[in-house]
Steps between C-alpha positions, in 0.01 A plus 500: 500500500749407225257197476161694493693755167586158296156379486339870454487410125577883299582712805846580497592571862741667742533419861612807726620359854514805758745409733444706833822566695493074571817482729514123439566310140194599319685764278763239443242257365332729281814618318571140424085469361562796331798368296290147416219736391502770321161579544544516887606867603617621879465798621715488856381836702803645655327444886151360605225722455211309523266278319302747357786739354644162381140468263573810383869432383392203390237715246734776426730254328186278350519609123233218344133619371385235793628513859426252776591608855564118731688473829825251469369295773277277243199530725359711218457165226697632159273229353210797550697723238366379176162568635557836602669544158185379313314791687619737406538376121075488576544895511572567887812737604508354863478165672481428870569117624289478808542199744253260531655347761849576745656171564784509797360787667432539862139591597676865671640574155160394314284743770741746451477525126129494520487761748743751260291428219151596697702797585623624180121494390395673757728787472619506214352704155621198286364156545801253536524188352426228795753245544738657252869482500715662283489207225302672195573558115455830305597645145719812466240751497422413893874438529561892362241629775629291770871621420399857567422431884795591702430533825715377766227294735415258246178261476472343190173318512356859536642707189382182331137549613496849450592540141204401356557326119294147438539306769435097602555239753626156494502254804749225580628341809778576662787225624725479835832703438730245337771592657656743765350730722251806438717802522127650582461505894229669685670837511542511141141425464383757704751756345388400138119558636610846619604569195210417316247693790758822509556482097107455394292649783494801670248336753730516768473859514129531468488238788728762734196760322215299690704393758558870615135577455397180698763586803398895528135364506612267762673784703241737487248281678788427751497848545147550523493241789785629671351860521128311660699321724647837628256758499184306471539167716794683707674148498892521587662251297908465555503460084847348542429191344267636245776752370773209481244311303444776273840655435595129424208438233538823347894487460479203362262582229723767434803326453351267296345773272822669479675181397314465195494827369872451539469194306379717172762786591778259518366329189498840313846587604631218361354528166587882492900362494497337191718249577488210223272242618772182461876509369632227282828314604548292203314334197500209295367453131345837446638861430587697812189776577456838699476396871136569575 
């Protein structure tokens, strides 16, 4: 990064390092960047809160007219930034960098990805940006809007494409993770693509809608069979079986339909405390701010 801001020719820059709750030497290292640099800032979050809260720490300290959002794991290229930069001196408020290509990926997390993104299309009122990350560049006046979202279940690459301003694309391929291991399993996948069904759809609920209407349909002609086969037919039928079978089906749906209206419930109770979304544990090279 340091690299990338030497050769950016008249950009005077300042790199903000949001350091998660790492239990292991990463806060250690940055503190000893920071005092190198003085353009490199850390922002050390009191306890781990996720990556997308961590974005949003990141952009509450960010206090430059451009801002450029890239994950430390230098699968996002920094060699992409003066591109970006040069977009939106052409005019546009908001850049997306959109992989070409996933390098090091298994073929399960590749489906997967493309499955969430035919999803997100398909239910959601905002068209997401396919193959998207969270690596994109924007000016203050998207950075001003994007401050003012506060809610607790966060997904980033939707406020983004929701806020409207100028917009464009650019397209690079992504490398194998130089180093470590993704701190992104499966279950954090499929929590972060909760959160963006849950946080920018309410089809859920209209699916329980049709579901109902589909199942009462379902149980009516049930119960138009089961009163031929009785009074019509005169067919004696122990039903045992058939009841099981039923009781089963229809509790399940149930449960299931409860579970996600408890989804937005819990969802709203958790906004309605207030609680700040991070808490900062210490800083380095910038003024001490509000916890958010």
């Amino acid at each position: 990064m340091t690299g990338v801001a030497d050769r950016a020719g008249t950009y005077d820059f300042e790199i903000i390092f949001v350091n998660d709750g790492s239990r292991d030497d990463t806060a250690l290292r940055l503190n000893e960047l920071s005092e190198r640099d003085a353009r490199v800032k850390v922002v050390h979050l009191a306890r781990n809160m996720g990556h997308q809260i961590a974005i949003t720490a990141g952009m509450d300290f960010a206090g430059g007219d451009l801002v450029v959002i890239i994950d430390a794991d230098l699968q996002d290229p920094p060699e992409e930034i003066p591109g970006m930069l040069a977009k939106l001196e052409e005019g546009f408020d908001l850049v997306h960098a959109q992989r070409k290509r996933r390098d090091g990926e298994s073929p399960f997390k590749l489906a997967t990805a493309w499955l969430f993104y035919k999803l997100m299309r398909r239910f959601s009122t905002r068209e997401i940006v396919d193959n998207c990350g969270d690596f994109r560049a924007f000016n203050s006046k998207v950075l001003k809007v994007v401050r003012t979202f506060r809610e607790r279940h966060r997904f980033m690459r939707g406020i983004f494409a929701i806020i409207g301003f100028r917009q464009c694309i650019i397209q690079y391929d992504r490398d194998r993770r130089y180093a470590g291991e993704t701190k992104y399993p499966f279950r954090k996948m499929l929590s972060l693509a909760i959160n963006a069904v849950l946080s920018f759809s309410s089809s859920p609920i209209r699916f329980i809608t049709w579901a109902s209407f589909t199942l009462w349909g379902i149980s009516l002609i049930y119960l138009i069979k089961a009163l031929l086969d009785h009074f019509v037919f005169k067919v004696t039928v122990p039903g045992w079986t058939s009841i099981i079978i039923l009781m089963t089906f229809y509790n399940g749906i149930i449960l299931f339909s409860i579970g996600i209206i408890g989804s937005y419930v819990g969802r709203s109770f958790e906004q309605s405390q207030g609680r700040p979304l991070y808490w900062v544990g210490d800083t380095r090279n910038i003024d001490r701010g509000e916890d958010a």
